[in-house]
C-alpha positions in Angstrom: 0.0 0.0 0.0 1.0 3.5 -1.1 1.0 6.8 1.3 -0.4 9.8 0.0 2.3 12.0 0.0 4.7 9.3 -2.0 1.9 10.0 -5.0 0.7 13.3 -4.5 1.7 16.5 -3.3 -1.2 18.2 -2.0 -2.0 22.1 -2.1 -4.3 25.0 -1.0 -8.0 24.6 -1.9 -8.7 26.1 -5.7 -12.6 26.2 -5.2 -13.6 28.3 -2.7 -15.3 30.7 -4.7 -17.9 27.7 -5.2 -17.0 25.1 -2.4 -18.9 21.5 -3.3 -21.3 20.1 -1.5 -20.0 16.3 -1.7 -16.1 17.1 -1.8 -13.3 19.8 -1.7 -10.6 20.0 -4.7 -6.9 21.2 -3.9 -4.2 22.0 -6.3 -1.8 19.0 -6.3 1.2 17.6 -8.3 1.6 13.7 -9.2 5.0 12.7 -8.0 4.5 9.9 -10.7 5.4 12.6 -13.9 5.0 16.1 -12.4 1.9 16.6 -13.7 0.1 19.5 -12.5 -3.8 18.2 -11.7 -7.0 19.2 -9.8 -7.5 16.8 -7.0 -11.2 16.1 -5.7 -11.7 14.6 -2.8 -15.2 13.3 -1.0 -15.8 15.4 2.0 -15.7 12.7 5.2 -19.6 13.1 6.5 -20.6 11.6 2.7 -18.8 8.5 2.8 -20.6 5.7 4.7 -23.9 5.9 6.7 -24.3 4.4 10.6 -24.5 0.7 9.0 -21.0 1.7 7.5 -22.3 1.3 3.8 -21.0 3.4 1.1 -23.7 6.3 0.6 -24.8 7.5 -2.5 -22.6 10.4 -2.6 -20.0 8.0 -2.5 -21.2 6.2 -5.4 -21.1 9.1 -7.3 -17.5 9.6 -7.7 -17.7 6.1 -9.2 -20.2 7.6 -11.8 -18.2 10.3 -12.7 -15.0 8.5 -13.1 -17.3 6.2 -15.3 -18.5 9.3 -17.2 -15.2 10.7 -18.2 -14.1 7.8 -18.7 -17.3 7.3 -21.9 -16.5 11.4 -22.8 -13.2 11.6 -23.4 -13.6 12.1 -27.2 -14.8 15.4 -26.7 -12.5 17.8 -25.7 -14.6 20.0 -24.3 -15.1 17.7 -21.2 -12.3 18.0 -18.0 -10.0 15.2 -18.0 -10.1 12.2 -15.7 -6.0 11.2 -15.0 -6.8 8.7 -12.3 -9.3 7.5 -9.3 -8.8 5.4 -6.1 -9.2 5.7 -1.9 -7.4 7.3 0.5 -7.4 7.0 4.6 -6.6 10.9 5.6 -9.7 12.0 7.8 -8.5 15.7 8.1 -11.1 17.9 5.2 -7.3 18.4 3.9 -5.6 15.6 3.2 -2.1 15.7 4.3 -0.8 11.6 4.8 -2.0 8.4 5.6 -2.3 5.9 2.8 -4.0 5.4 -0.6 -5.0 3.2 -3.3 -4.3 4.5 -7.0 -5.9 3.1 -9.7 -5.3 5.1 -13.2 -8.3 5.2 -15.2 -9.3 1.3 -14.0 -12.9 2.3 -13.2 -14.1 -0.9 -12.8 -11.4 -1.7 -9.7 -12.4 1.9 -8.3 -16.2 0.6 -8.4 -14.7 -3.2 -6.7 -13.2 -1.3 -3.5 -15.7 1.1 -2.7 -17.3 -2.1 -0.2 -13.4 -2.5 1.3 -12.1 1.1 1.6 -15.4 3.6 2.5 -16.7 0.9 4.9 -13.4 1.7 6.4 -14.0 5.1 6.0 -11.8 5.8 3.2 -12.8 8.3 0.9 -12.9 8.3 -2.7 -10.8 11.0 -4.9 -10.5 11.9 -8.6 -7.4 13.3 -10.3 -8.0 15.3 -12.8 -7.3 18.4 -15.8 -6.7 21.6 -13.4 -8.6 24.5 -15.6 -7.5 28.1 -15.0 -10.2 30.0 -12.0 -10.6 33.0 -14.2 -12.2 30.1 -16.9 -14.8 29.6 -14.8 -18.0 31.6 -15.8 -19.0 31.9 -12.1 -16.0 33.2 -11.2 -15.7 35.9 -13.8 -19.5 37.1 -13.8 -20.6 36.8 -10.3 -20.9 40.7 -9.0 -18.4 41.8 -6.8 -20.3 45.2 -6.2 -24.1 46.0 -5.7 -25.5 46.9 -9.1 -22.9 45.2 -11.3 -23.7 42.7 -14.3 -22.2 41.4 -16.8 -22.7 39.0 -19.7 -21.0 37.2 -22.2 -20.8 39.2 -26.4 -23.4 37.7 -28.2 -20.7 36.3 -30.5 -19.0 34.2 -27.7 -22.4 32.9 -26.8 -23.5 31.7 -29.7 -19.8 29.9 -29.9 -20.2 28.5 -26.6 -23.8 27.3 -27.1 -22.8 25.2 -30.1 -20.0 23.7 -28.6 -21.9 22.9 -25.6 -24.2 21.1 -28.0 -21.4 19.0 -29.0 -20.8 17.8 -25.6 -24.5 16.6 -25.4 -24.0 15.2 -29.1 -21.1 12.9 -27.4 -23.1 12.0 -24.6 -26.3 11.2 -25.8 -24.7 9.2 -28.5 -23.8 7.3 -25.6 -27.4 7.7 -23.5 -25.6 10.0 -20.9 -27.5 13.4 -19.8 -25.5 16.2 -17.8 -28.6 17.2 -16.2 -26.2 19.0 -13.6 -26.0 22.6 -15.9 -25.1 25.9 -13.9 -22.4 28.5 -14.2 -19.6 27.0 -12.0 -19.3 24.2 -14.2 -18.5 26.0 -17.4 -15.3 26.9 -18.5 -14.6 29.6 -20.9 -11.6 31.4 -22.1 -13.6 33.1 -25.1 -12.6 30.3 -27.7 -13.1 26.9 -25.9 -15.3 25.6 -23.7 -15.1 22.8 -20.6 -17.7 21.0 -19.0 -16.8 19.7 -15.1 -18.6 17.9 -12.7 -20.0 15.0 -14.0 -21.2 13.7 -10.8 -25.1 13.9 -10.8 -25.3 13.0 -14.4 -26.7 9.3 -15.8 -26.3 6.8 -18.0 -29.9 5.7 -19.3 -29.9 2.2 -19.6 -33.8 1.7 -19.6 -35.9 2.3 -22.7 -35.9 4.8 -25.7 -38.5 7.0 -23.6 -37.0 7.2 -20.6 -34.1 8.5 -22.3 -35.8 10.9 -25.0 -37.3 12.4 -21.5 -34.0 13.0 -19.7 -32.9 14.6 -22.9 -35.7 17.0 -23.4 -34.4 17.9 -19.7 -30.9 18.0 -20.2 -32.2 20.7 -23.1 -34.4 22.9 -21.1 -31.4 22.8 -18.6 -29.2 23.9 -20.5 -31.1 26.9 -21.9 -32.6 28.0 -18.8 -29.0 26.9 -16.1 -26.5 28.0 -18.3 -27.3 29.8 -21.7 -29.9 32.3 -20.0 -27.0 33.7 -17.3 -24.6 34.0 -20.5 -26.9 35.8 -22.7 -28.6 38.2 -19.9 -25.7 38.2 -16.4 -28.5 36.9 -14.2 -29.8 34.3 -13.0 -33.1 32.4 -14.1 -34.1 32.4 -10.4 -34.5 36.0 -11.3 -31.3 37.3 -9.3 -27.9 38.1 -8.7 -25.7 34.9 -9.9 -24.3 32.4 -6.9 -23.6 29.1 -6.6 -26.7 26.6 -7.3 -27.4 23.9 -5.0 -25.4 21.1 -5.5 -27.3 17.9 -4.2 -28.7 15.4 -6.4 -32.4 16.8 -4.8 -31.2 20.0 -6.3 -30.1 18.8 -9.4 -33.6 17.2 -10.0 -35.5 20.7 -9.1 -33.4 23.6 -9.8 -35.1 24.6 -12.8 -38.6 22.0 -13.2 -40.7 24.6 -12.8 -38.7 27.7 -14.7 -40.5 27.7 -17.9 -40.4 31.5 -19.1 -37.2 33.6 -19.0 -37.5 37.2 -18.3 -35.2 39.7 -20.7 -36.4 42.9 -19.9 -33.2 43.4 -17.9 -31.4 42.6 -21.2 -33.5 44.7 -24.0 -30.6 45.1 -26.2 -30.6 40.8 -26.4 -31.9 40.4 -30.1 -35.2 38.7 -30.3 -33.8 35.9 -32.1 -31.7 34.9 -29.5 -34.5 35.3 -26.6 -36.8 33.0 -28.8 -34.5 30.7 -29.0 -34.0 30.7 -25.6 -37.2 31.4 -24.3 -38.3 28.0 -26.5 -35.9 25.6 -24.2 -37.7 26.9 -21.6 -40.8 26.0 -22.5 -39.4 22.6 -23.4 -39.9 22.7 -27.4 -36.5 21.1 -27.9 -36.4 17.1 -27.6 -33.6 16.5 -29.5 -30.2 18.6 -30.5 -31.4 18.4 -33.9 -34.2 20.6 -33.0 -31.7 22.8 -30.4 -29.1 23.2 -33.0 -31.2 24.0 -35.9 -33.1 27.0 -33.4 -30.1 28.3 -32.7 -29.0 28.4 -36.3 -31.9 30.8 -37.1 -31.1 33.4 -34.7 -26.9 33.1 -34.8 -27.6 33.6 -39.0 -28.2 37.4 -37.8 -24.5 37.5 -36.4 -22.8 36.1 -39.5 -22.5 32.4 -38.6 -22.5 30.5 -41.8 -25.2 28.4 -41.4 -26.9 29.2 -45.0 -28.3 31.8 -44.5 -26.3 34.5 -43.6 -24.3 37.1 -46.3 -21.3 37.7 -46.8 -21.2 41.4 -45.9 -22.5 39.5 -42.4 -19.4 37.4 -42.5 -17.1 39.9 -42.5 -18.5 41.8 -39.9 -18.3 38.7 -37.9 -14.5 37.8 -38.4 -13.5 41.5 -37.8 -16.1 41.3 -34.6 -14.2 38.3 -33.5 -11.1 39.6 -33.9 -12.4 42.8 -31.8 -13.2 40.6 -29.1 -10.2 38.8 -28.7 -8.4 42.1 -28.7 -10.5 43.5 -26.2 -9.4 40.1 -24.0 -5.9 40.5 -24.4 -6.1 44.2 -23.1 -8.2 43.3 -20.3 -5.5 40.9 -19.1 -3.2 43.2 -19.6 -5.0 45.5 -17.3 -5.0 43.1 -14.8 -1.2 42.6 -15.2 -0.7 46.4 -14.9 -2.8 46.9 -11.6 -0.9 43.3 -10.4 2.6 45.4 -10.9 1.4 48.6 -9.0 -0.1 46.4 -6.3 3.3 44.9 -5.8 5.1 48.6 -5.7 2.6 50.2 -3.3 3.4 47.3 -0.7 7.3 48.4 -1.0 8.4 50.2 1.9 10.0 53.5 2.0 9.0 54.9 -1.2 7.2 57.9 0.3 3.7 59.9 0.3 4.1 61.1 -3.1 4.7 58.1 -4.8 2.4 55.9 -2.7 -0.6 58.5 -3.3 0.1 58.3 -7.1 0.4 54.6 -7.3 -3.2 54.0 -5.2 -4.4 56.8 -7.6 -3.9 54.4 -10.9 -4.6 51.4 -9.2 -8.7 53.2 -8.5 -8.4 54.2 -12.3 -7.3 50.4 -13.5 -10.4 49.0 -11.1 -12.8 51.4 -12.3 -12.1 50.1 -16.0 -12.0 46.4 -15.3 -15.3 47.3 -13.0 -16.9 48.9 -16.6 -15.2 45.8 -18.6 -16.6 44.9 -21.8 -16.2 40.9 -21.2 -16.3 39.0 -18.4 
């Protein structure tokens, strides 16, 4: 048997702007090859019940190791590098022993009856994704009054790849089901999908299935696309962090079934009836999703066949726009990084100080007024 810390080294939390309800993930680094990797680990209370059987919670680490396991065509879905047990009872692990077992799902499903009835806890290894990717992260207000929402142009690009992912899956009779902000990852060109916990593989009949994904649809439109588009959420708020347990999951949005945009007039119409369409459930297939969206993304210049080519053009130079407007807005927070770092040095006088804090309330006020998330 292994120890932890012969496998792993082990690092702050890196999700504590959206802490899970079953588990914690640190930073951590497998000794094995260096590789840098997210590790997720089953919070202790979630492992076994009083009769010291594995709970479901526990189970669900299997299915999501199972899960990425079946999606790892598409790379739009986080990696899985490897699953197993390990003793540590500390929130933290920091020792004890553990049992690696790579991408051997079926041995990870075998010990779940000899390590959590021991109280060992289950963890995944897996694709670390940048915090500033995450769409919660970057759009969640940090002041009273603030919103923000994704360019048209980058939702539209992130709506059809997230249809891709579904492509993959229900190809394969999975549905995500679980769709809300802090699992999407977005750098402004590519798209990943994490958390793959609460989602199934249908292995009853054609209906069942054609049900879950005429839910995994409405989902999407009304858990993720709807705070991209319009900065709020469809509980008609400010965005946080959605409930996380699989009685959340099921109920989140069952009853949401209109979508309110007069916060977001300047939304084209297309794009709200598009939208506004998922959630009144009219989509029961990605054939039906896609070709929707199709109709209202021909008004941006996607080539779809029916768009012109003076609307091409203004898309490309668009695109370009935006990616410009990215790279200055990291810049920007590069900048105010280097004047935080010289306002902290000691001895460099009134003057200079009141100057530097002067351009750092300039750089926050035009990150506060950013453009894109």
């Amino acid at each position: 048997m292994a120890l932890l810390n012969d496998l792993y080294q082990i690092g702050n939390t890196i999700d504590t702007f959206a802490p899970g309800h079953y588990a914690r993930v640190y930073e951590a680094v497998d000794k094995r090859d260096g590789r840098q990797v997210a590790f997720k680990v089953m919070r202790l209370e979630h492992v076994v019940d009083g009769d010291a059987q594995p709970r479901m919670e526990a189970r669900a680490f299997i299915n999501e190791a199972d899960l990425l396991t079946r999606m790892a065509v598409s790379p739009n879905v986080v990696r899985l590098y490897d699953c197993g047990y390990l003793s540590a009872r500390d929130e933290n692990p920091r020792g004890g022993e553990i049992e690696s077992y790579g991408l051997n799902v079926e041995l990870f499903r075998q010990g779940i009856f000899r390590y959590a009835g021991r109280g060992w806890r289950p963890y995944l290894a897996l694709e670390p994704l940048p915090r500033a990717d995450s769409l919660l992260y970057v759009m969640k207000p940090n002041t009273h009054g603030a919103r923000w929402r994704l360019p048209t142009e980058e939702g539209i690009d992130l709506a059809y790849q997230f249809a891709e992912v579904l492509a993959h899956a229900h190809r394969q009779r999975i549905v995500y089901l679980d769709h809300k902000l802090e699992h999407v990852y977005w750098n402004g060109r590519h798209l990943k999908v994490i958390d793959w916990n609460s989602s199934r593989l249908i292995e009853s009949g054609g209906q069942a299935l054609a049900q879950q994904i005429g839910n995994d649809l409405h989902n999407l439109c009304v858990g993720v696309l709807y705070p991209v588009f319009t900065g709020l959420s469809p509980q008609k708020g400010a965005l946080v962090a959605q409930p996380a347990d699989q009685a959340g999951v099921e109920s989140r949005y069952k009853d949401i079934t209109q979508l309110d945009f007069a916060v977001e007039p300047t939304l084209s119409k297309g794009i709200q009836q598009w939208l506004q369409q998922g959630a009144q459930r009219a989509y029961s297939s990605l054939d039906q999703f896609r070709a929707a969206l199709g109709r209202a993304a021909s008004a941006f210049g996607w080539e779809i066949g029916f768009s012109s080519p003076a609307l091409r053009a203004a898309r490309t130079d668009m695109r370009d726009g935006l990616a410009k407007l990215r790279q200055g807005q990291e810049a920007l927070r590069e900048a105010r990084d280097l004047l935080r770092d010289a306002v902290t040095i000691e001895d460099i006088g009134e003057d200079l100080e009141a100057e530097l804090r002067r351009l750092l309330g300039k750089i926050n006020e035009m990150l506060q007024y950013r453009v894109i998330p």
